[in-house]
ZANUDO-953933 format. One record per residue (C-alpha): residue number from 1; residue in three letters; x, y, z. Coordinates in nm, 4 decimals. Example, Ala and Ser with C-alpha at 12.3 -4.5 7.8 and 13.67 -1.06 7.14 Angstrom:
+------+------+----------+----------+----------+
! resi ! resn !        X !        Y !        Z !
+------+------+----------+----------+----------+
!    1 !  ALA !   1.2300 !  -0.4500 !   0.7800 !
!    2 !  SER !   1.3670 !  -0.1060 !   0.7140 !
+------+------+----------+----------+----------+
***
This chain:
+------+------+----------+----------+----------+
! resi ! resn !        X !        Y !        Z !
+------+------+----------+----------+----------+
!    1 !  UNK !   5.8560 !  -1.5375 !   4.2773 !
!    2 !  UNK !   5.6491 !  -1.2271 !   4.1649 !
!    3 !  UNK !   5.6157 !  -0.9807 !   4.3865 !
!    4 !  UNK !   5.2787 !  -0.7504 !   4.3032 !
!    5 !  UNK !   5.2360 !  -0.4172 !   4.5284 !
!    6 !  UNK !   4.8759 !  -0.2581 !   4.5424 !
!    7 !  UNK !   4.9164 !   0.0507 !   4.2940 !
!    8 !  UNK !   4.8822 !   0.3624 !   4.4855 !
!    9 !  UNK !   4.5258 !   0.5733 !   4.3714 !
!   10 !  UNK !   4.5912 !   0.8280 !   4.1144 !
!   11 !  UNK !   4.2858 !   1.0056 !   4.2387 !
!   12 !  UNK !   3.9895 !   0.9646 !   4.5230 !
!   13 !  UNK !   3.6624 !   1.1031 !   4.5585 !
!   14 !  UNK !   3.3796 !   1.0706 !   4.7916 !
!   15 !  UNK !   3.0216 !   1.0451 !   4.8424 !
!   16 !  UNK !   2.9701 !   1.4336 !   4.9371 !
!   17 !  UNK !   2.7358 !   1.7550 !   4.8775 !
!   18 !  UNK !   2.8421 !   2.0669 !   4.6831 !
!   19 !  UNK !   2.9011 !   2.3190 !   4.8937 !
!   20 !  UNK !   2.7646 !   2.6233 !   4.7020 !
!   21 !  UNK !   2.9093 !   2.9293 !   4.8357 !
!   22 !  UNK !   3.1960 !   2.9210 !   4.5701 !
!   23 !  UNK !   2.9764 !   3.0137 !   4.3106 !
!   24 !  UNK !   3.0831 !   2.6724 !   4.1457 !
!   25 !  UNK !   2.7783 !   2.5738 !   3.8713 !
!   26 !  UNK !   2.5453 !   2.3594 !   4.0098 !
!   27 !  UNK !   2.6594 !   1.9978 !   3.9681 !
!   28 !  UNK !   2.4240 !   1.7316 !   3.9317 !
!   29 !  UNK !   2.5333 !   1.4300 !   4.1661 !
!   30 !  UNK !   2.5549 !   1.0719 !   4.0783 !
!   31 !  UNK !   2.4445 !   0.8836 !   4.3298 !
!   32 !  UNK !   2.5900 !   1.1517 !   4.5727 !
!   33 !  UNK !   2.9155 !   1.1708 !   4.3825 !
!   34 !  UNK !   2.9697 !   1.5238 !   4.2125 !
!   35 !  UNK !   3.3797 !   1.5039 !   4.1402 !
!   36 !  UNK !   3.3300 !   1.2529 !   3.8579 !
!   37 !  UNK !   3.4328 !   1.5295 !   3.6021 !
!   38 !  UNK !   3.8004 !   1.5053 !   3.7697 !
!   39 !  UNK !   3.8420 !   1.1528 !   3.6813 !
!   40 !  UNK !   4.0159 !   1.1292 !   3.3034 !
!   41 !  UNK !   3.8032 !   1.0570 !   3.0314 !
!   42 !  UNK !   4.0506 !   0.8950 !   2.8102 !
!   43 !  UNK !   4.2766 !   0.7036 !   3.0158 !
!   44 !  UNK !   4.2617 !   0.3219 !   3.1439 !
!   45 !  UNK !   4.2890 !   0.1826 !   3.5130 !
!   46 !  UNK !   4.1633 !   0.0569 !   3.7928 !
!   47 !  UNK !   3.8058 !   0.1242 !   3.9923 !
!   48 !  UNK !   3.7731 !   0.0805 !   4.3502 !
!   49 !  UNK !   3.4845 !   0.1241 !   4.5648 !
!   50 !  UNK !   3.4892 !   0.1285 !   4.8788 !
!   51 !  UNK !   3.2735 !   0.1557 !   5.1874 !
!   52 !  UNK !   3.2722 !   0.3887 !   5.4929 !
!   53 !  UNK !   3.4677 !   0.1631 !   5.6225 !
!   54 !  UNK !   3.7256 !   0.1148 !   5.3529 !
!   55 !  UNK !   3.6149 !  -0.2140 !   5.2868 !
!   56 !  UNK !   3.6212 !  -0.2976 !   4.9131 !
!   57 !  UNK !   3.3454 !  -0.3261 !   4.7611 !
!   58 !  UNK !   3.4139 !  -0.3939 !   4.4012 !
!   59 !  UNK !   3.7057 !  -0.3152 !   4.1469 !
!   60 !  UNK !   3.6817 !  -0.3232 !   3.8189 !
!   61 !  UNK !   3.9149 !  -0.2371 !   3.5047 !
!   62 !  UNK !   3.8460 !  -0.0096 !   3.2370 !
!   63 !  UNK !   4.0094 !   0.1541 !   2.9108 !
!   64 !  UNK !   3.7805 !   0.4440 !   2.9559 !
!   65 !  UNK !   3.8034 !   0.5189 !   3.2955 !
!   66 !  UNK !   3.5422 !   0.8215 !   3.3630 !
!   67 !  UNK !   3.2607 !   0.6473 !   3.1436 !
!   68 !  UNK !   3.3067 !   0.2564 !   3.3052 !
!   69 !  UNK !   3.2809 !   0.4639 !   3.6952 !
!   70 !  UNK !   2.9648 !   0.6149 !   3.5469 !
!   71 !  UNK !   2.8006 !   0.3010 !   3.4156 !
!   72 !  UNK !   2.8472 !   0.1662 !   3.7614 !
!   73 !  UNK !   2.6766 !   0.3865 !   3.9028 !
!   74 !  UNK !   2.3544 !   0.4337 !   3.6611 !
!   75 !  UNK !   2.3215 !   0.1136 !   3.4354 !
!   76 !  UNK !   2.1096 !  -0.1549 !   3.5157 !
!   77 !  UNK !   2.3434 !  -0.4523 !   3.4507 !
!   78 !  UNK !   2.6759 !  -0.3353 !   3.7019 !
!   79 !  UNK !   2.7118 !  -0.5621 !   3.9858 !
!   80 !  UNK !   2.6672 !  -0.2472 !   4.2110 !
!   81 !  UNK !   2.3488 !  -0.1829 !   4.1146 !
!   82 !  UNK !   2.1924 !  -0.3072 !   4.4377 !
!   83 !  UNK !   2.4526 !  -0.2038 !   4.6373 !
!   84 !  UNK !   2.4777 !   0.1911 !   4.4930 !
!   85 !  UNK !   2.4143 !   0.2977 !   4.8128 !
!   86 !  UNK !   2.6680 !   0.1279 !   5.0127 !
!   87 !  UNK !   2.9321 !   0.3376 !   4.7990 !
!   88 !  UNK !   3.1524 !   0.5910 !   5.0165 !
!   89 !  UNK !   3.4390 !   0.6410 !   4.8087 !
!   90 !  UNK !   3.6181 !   0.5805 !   4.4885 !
!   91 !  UNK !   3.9812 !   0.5132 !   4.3961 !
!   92 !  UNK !   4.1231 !   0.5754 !   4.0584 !
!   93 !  UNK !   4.4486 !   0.4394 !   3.9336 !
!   94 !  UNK !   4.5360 !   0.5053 !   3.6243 !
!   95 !  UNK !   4.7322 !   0.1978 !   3.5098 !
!   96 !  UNK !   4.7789 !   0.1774 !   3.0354 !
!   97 !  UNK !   4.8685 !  -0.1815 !   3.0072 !
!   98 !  UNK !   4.5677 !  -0.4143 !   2.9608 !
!   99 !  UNK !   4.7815 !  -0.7074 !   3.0672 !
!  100 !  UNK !   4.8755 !  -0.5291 !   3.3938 !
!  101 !  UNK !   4.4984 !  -0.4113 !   3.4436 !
!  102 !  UNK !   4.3822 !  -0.7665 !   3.4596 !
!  103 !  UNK !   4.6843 !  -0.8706 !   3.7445 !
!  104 !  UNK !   4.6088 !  -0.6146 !   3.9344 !
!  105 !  UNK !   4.2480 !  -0.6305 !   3.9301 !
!  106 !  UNK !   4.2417 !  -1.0478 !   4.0021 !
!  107 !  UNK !   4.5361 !  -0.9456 !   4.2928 !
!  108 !  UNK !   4.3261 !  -0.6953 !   4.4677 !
!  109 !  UNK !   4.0082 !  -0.8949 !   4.4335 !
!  110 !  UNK !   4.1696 !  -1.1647 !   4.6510 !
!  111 !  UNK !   4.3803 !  -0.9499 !   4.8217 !
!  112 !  UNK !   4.1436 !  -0.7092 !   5.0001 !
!  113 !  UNK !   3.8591 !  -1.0104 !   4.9456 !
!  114 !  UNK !   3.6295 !  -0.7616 !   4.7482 !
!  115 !  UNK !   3.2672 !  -0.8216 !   4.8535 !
!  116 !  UNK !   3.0315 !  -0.7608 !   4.5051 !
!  117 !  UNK !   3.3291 !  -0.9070 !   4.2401 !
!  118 !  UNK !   3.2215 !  -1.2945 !   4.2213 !
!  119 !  UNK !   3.4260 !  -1.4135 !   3.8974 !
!  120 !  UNK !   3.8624 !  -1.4274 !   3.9405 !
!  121 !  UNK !   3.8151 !  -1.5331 !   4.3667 !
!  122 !  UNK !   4.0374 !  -1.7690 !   4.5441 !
!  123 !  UNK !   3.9971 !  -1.7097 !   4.8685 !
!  124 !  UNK !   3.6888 !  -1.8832 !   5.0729 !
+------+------+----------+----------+----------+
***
């Protein structure tokens, strides 16, 4: 038997507002999320968003993580699109293999019984 473990997030951020006392440059949010620059730009993985109650929302795979997290949360055609709002936090784990990006991602759909991901369900 295989035995799959959730990966453990390489990174998290959440819905928040810049504080701007630290002289930090003004960040434009994304639907409320201003960390996005901390997530890598050239390396593949897992999304997860989750609620405010750490329900899942939706995961998703990507070989570019920082640009497929940033499509979610603009483009017009992401299955979050109605649901933008909903969106509390995001995990990040950064996981190479394509292979192993599409077992986790059909594991942790059924797993945590993801609310928005409709295709690779099993559970009723």
């Amino acid at each position: 038997m295989i035995k799959i473990e959730i990966p453990k997030p390489d990174m998290t951020i959440f819905k928040r507002k810049q504080d701007l006392t630290n002289n930090e440059p003004i960040i434009k949010p994304i639907e409320g999320f201003i960390d996005l620059h901390k997530i890598p730009r050239d390396k593949g993985g897992l999304i997860l968003f989750f609620d405010a109650n750490n329900d899942l929302l939706y995961i998703g795979k990507a070989r570019k993580l920082r640009q497929r997290v940033k499509k979610h949360l603009e483009d017009n055609v992401s299955p979050l699109k109605n649901h933008r709002n909903e969106i509390f936090k995001i995990d990040v784990c950064i996981v190479e293999d394509p292979m192993e990006r599409e077992i986790y991602e059909t594991y942790i759909i059924n797993k945590l019984q993801s609310r928005y991901n409709v295709d690779k369900v099993f559970y009723t």
